[in-house]
N, C-alpha and C positions, 0 to 999 in steps of 0.2 A: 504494500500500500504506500503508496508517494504520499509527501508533508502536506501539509495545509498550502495555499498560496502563498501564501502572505510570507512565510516559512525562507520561500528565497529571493525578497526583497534586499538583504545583505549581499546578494550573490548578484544580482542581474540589475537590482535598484527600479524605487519605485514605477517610475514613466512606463516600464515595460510591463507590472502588473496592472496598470491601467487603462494600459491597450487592450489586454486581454479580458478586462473587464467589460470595455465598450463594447468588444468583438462578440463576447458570451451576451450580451444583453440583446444582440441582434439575432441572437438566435435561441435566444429561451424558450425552450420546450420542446425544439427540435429534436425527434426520435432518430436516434445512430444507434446502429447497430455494426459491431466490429467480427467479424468470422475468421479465426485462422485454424490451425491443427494442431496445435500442441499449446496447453495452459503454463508449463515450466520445460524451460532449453531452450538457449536460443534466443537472440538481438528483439524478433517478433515478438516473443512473450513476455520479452521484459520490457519492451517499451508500452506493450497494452495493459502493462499494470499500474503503469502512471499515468496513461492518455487515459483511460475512461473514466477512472477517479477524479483526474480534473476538469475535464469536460462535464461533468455532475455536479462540479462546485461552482462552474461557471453559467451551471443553468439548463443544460441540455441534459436531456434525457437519454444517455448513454449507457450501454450495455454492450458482454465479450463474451461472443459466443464460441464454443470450440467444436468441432466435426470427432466422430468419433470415428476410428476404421480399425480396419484385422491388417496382420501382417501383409500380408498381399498388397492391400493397399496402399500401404507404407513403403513397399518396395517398388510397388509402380511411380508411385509420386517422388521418390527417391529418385530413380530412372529419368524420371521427367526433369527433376530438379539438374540432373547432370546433363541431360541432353541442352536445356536451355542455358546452360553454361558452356554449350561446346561440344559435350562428350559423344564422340558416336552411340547410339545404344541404339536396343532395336527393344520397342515395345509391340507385341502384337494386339491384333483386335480386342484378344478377347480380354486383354491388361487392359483397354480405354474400354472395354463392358466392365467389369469391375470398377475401376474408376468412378463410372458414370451410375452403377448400383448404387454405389457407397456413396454419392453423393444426394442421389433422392432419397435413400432410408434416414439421411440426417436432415432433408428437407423437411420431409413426412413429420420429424418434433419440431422444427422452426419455422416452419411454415407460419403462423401466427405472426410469429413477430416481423419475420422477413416482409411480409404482405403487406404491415401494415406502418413501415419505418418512413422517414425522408429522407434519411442518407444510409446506405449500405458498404461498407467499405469490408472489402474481401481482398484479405491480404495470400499472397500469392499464389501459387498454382492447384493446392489442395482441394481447395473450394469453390474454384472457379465457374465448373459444372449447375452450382447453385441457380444462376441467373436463367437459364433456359426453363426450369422447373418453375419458376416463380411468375408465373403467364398473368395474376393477377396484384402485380404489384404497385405499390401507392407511391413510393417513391423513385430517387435516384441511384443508381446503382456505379461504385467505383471501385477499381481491380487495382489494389497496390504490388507492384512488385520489387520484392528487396532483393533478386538477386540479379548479378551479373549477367543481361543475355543481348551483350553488346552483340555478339555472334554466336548465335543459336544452332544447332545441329538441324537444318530445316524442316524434317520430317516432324519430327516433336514443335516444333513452333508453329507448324502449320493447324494441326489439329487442337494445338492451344488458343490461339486466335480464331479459330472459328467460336471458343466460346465465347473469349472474353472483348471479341469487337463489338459485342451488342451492347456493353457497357457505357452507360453514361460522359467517364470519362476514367484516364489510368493515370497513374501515380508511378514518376522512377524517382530514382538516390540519382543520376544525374543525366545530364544530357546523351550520352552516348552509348545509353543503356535503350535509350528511348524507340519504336519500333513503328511502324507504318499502321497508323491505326485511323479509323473513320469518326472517332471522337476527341474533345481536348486530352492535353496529356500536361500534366503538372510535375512540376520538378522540385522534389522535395527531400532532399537528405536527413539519415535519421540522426537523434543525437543522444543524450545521456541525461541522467537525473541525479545530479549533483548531490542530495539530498539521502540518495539510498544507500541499501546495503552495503553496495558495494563502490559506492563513491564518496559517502562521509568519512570525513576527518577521523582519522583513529589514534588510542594512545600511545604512544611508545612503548606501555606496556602489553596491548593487544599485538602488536608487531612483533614483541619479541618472543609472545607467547606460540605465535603461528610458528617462527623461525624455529623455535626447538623444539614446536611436535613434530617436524619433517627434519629436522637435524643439519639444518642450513648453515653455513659457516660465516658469522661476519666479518669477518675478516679480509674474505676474499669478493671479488666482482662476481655478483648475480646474474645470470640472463635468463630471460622468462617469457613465453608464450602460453599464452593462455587462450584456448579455442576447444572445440568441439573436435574429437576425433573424426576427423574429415582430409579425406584424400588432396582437395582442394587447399586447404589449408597449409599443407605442404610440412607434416613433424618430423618425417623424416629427413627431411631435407635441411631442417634446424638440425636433426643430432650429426649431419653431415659438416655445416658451418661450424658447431661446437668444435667438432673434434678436431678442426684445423685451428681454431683458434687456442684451444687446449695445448697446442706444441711451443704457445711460446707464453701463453699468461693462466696462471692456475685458478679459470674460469669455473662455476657452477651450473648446471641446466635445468632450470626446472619448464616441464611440458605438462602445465594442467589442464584442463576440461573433464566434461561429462557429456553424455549422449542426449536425445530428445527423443519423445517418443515418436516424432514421425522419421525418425535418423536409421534404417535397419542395417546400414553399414559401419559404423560406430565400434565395433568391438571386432570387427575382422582391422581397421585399424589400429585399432589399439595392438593389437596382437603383432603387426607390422612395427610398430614405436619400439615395445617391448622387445623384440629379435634386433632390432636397432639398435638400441640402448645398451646389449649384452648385460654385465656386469660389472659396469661401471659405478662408482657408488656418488660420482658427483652430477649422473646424471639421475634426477627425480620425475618420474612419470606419474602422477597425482590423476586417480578416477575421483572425482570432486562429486558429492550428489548436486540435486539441483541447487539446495537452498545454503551452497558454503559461500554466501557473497563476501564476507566479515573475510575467510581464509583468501579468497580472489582479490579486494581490497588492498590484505598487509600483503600478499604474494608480489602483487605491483607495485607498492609503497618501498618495499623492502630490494625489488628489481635497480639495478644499476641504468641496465637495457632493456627495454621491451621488443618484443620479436612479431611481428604478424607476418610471414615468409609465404604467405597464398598465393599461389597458382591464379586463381579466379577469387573474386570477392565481391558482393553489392555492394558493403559500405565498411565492414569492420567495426564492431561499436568496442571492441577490446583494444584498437588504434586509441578511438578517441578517449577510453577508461585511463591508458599508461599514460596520454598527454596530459593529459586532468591532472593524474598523480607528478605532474612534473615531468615525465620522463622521454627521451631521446625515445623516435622509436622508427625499427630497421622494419622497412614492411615492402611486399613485394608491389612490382612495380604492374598495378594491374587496378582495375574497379573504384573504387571508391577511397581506398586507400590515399591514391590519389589525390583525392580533395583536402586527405587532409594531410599526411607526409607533404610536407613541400622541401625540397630537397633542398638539404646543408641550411634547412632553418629550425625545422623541427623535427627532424630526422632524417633519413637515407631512404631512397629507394631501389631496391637491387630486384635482379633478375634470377641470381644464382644462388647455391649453397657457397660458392668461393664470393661471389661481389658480400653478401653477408659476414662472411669472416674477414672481410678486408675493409667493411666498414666498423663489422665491432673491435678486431683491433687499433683503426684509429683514434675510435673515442674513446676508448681504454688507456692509451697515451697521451689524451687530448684532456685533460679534467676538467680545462673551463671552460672550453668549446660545448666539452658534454653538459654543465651545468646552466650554463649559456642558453641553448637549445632544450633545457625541460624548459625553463621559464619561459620562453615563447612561444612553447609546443600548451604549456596549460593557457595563457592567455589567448591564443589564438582557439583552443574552445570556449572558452566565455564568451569569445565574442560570435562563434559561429553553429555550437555543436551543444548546448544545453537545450534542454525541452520547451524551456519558455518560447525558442524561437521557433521550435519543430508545431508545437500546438496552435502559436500563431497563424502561421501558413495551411494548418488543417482546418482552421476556422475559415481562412480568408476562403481558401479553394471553395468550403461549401456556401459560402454565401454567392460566390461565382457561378456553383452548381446550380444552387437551387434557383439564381435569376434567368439559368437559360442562357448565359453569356458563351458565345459562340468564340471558340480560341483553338488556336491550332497547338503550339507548344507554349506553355505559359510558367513561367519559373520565379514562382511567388515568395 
């Protein structure tokens, strides 16, 4: 549950909770309803645990619904989620008839609310299926998607867009994600809740208590990636970068995450880390459940370097969580990262396991460069990447929706 408003008026200052007041008064009483597929794991479910709570303090009538499915499910949407990132895969028919089963058995209980909302925002490919089922619906209907599908594997994009062009309008993290579509398309990066779990201020004694239940050494330089075991994400390819860097500075690795439940690849990964990792004792492979935000918090507090090493990315919200904390961060040169690594100012962007190890041994020799680069890396999310300004832009877009304002790309 996100703070009160009012809560991060020291953070962002008052003028901007006043925006957001006039914005919430424009739309008081407006029914939203939010659909995705998993309630905990995941950038998705942790940003709709602060957007629909505050959207409720501001007046609207906001509600987050979750799709339920069986493994199959999960692995076809899995499939899809890689194909729309690139990956060749081959889904058969009768993977988009399940798909499309499992999408009207969760119609059949939403149905009610779906039917009778003004704004629907169905965050990305799981539930997409939704809008064809919904033949008598009241309101507008908006397809967010937060991943990467700058270039899409065709096949899988083709049959995706047949559902989701009937939508009102779509939502990307940035312009070059963006897709030929026959309604407006808003441009909206996701960002963080300064406030939460996993972003509030912690003691020095909560830092040091996390440091020696994993047995962490302070003495030496940390390096820390924290993700979802995901192929994308690229861990192994960190405990690659490690090990070169390891030959010349007595570096520590920690690789944490946890799975989601619409993730069915997650533990053939992990098992991949783990064959990586051998027997090394300084490097730390942490299975985190959902709710270890306080351990993720000091893990990045306590990080020297922060790592997001992805292949493919929509936005990265563990980018903007190590900037926040201060921290320099090495993230691959791809998606969303992008927007916010801006190179040699708030971190490095590399392509390799070696451009990684050749940038974390500079900032390892560099100490006021490195120090230099958190303090510009956290103020450049104050000013870009806190929720105040993500909320804003999701109010602005729906008053745009619901006037019928006619736009092709609009980046609010």
């Amino acid at each position: 549950m996100s703070a009160p408003l009012g809560a991060y008026e020291g953070i962002v200052g008052p003028a901007v909770l006043r925006q957001l007041r006039q914005l919430g008064e424009k739309l008081s009483g407006t029914r939203v309803v939010h659909v995705n597929s998993t309630r905990e794991g995941g950038g998705v479910a942790e940003i709709l645990e602060w957007m629909t709570p505050i959207m409720r303090e501001l007046g609207l009538d906001a509600s987050w619904e979750v799709i339920d499915g069986n493994p199959r499910f999960f692995e076809i949407t899995k499939a899809i989620h890689n194909g729309l990132q690139g990956a060749n895969v081959a889904i058969p028919v009768k993977g988009w008839k399940t798909f499309e089963d499992v999408n009207a058995r969760n119609f059949k209980r939403l149905r009610p609310i779906l039917e009778e909302a003004d704004i629907v925002f169905i965050h990305d490919p799981q539930p997409a299926h939704l809008l064809r089922l919904c033949e008598r619906r009241k309101g507008k209907w908006i397809w967010r998607a937060h991943i990467d599908i700058s270039r899409p594997f065709r096949p899988v994009w083709k049959v995706l867009r047949s559902m989701v062009e009937g939508y009102d309008a779509s939502i990307f993290s940035m312009a070059q994600f963006a897709q030929p579509l026959p309604h407006p398309q808003f441009l909206v990066p996701p960002s963080i809740d300064p406030l939460s779990g996993k972003n509030r201020d912690l003691s020095h004694a909560e830092i040091e208590a996390v440091r020696s239940e994993y047995g962490l050494d302070p003495s030496r330089p940390l390096l820390v990636q924290i993700s979802r075991f995901d192929r994308f994400k690229d861990p192994v390819g960190v405990v690659a970068a490690y090990r070169m860097v390891r030959k010349v500075a007595p570096v520590q690795l920690v690789l944490a995450g946890g799975g989601a439940t619409d993730d069915p690849e997650g533990k053939a990964v992990l098992e991949d880390v783990l064959e990586a990792a051998g027997n090394d004792p300084d490097i730390h492979v942490l299975l985190l459940p959902p709710d270890s935000h306080k351990t993720v918090n000091a893990l990045q507090r306590m990080a020297t370097i922060i790592l997001q090493k992805s292949t493919r990315e929509g936005f990265g919200l563990t980018v903007t969580e190590g900037m926040w904390k201060g921290k320099p961060v090495i993230g691959g040169d791809v998606g969303g990262i992008r927007l916010q690594v801006v190179n040699h100012h708030t971190g490095f962007l590399v392509n390799t396991p070696e451009g990684a190890a050749h940038r974390i041994r500079y900032l390892l020799h560099h100490q006021e460069g490195l120090d230099r680069m958190g303090a510009t890396a956290r103020e450049f999310v104050r000013e870009n990447y806190l929720l105040t300004r993500h909320i804003r832009e999701y109010l602005t877009l729906m008053l745009v929706t619901l006037r019928d304002t006619q736009a092709n790309v609009v980046n609010v």
